[in-house]
C-alpha positions as CSV (number, residue, x, y, z in Angstrom):
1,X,75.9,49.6,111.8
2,X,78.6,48.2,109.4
3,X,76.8,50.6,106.8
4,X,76.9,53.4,108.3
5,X,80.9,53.1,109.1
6,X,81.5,51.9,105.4
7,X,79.5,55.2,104.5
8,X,81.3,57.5,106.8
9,X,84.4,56.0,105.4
10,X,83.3,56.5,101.6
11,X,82.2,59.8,103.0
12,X,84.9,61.1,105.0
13,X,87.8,59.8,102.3
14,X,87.5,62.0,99.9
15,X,87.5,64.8,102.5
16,X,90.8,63.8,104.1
17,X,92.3,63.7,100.8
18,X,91.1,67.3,99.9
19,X,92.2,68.3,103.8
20,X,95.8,67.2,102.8
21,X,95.6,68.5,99.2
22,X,95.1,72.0,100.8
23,X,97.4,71.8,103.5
24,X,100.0,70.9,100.7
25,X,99.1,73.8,99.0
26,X,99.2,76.0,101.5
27,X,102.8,74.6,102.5
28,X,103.7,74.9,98.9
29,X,102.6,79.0,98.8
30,X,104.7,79.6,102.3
31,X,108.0,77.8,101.1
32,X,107.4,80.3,97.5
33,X,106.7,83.1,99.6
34,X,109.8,82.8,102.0
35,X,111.5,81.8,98.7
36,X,110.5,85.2,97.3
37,X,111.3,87.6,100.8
38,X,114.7,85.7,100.8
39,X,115.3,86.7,97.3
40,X,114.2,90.4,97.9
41,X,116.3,90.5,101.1
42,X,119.6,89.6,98.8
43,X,119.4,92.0,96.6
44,X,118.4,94.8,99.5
45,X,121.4,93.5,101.8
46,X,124.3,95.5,100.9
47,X,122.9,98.1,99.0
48,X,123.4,101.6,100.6
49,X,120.3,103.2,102.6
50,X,119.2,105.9,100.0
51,X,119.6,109.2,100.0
52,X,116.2,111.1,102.2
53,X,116.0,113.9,104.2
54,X,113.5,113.9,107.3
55,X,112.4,116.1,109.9
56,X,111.7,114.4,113.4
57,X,108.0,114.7,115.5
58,X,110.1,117.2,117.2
59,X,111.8,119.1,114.7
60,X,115.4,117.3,114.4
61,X,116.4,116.8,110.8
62,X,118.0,114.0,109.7
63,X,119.9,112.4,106.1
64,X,121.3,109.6,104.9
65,X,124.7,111.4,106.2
66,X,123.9,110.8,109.9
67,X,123.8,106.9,109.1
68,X,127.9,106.7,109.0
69,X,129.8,105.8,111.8
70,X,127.1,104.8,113.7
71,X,125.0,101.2,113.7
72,X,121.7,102.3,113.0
73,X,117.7,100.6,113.3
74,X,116.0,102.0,110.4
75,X,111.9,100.6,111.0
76,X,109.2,101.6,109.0
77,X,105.4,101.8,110.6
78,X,102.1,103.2,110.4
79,X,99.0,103.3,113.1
80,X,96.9,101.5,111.2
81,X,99.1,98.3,111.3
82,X,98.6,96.2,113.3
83,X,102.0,93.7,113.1
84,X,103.5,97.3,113.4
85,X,102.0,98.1,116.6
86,X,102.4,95.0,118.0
87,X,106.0,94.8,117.6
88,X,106.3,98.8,119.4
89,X,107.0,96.9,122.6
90,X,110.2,95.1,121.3
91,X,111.4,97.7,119.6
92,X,111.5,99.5,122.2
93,X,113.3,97.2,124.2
94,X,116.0,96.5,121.2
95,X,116.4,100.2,121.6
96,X,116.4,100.5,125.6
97,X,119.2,97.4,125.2
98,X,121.4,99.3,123.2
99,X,120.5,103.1,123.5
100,X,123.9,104.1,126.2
101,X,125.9,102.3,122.9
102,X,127.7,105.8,121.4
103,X,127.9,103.9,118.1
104,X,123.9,103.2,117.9
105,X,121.2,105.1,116.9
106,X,116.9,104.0,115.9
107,X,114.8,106.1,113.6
108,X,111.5,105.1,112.3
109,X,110.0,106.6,109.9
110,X,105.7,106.8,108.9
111,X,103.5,108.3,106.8
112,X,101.1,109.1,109.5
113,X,100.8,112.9,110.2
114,X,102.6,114.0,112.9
115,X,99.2,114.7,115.4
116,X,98.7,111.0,114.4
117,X,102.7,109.5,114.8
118,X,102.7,111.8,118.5
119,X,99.5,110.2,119.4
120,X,100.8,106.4,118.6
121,X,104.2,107.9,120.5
122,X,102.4,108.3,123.3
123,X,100.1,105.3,123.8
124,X,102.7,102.9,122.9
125,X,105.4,104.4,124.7
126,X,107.8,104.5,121.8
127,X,111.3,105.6,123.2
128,X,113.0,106.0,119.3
129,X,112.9,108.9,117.1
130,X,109.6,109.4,114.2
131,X,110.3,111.1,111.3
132,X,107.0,111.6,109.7
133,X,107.3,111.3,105.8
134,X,105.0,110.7,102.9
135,X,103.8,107.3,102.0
136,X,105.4,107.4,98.4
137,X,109.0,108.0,100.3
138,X,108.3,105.4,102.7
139,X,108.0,103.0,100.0
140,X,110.9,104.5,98.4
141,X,113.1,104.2,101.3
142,X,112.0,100.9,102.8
143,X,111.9,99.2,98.7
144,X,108.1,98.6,98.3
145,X,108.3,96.3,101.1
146,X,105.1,97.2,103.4
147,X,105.1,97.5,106.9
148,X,106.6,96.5,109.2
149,X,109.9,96.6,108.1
150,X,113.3,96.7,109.7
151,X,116.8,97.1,108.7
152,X,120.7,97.6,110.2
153,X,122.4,100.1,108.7
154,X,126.2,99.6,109.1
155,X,128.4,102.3,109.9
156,X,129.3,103.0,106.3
157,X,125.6,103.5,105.5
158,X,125.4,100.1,103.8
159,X,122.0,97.8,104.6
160,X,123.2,94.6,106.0
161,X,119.9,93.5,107.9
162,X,116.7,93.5,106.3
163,X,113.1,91.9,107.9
164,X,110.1,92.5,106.4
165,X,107.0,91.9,108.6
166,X,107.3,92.5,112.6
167,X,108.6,90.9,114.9
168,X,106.6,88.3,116.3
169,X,108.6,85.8,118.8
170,X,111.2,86.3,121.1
171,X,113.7,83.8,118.2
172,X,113.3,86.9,116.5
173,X,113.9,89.5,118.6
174,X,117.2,87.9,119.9
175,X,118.5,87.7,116.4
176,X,118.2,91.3,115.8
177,X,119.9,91.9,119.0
178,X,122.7,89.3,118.4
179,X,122.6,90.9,114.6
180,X,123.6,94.6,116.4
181,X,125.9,92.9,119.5
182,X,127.9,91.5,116.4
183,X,128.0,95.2,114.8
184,X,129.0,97.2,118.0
185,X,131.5,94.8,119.3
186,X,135.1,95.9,118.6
């Protein structure tokens, strides 16, 4: 018996040690890659929203222009997403929140064809306006950062919230919406 524990321990050591090697390594990679977002999110925060022009899924045009004087959600998407999906249900309820706000406005914006972006509209309920674009000016617009992201566009058209990923927890969703009470309030 007293061999068999000293060669599960001599066994199982090594193991441990790897376990924790890994999990700091792992740790490691998250703290560079939150390192890195928070590093792209200074030099996007700030920076005015640039210049597009977009026709919605139900023919409303929209620019850059309409962005001043108003607080505006700017959220990039796509069907095949799934982080972006799953976050449809608190967007819409950021957007249900704030929606009788005369100073707010949400537009999303996706590169999936309009039969598609209707489609997703539908099933997911999504109360905002889709402007269908190409994928190239989706990266454009949204600075090569995937999908989902999200941004706050001041009234002045300058970005001064920027999240890359969706939103995944209700700590999340409640700063974007103290993010925008902090915008609207006089």
């Amino acid at each position: 018996m007293k061999t068999l524990i000293i060669s599960l321990f001599v066994l199982l050591t090594p193991m441990c040690m790897i376990a924790q090697q890994e999990d700091s390594l792992a740790k490691r990679y998250f703290e560079e890659e939150k390192m890195e977002r928070d590093s792209i999110m200074q030099t996007i925060v700030g920076r005015a929203f640039a210049p597009f022009s977009a026709t919605s899924l139900f023919g409303g045009k929209f620019s850059e222009q309409q962005l001043k004087d108003k607080i505006t959600i700017v959220n990039f998407w796509f069907k095949a997403c799934a982080p972006c999906i799953m976050e449809m249900p608190a967007l819409n309820d950021i957007y249900d929140h704030f929606q009788s706000n005369p100073n707010f406005q949400f537009i999303s914006f996706t590169f999936d064809p309009n039969e598609v972006a209707q489609s997703v509209a539908r099933r997911e309920k999504i109360l905002f306006s889709i402007f269908p674009i190409s994928r190239v000016e989706c990266y454009r617009l949204n600075f090569d950062s995937g999908f989902p992201t999200t941004m706050i566009v001041n009234k002045e058209g300058g970005i001064v919230f920027y999240k890359m990923g969706g939103i995944r927890n209700s700590t999340q969703l409640e700063e974007i919406k103290e993010e925008l009470h902090k915008l609207l309030t006089p």
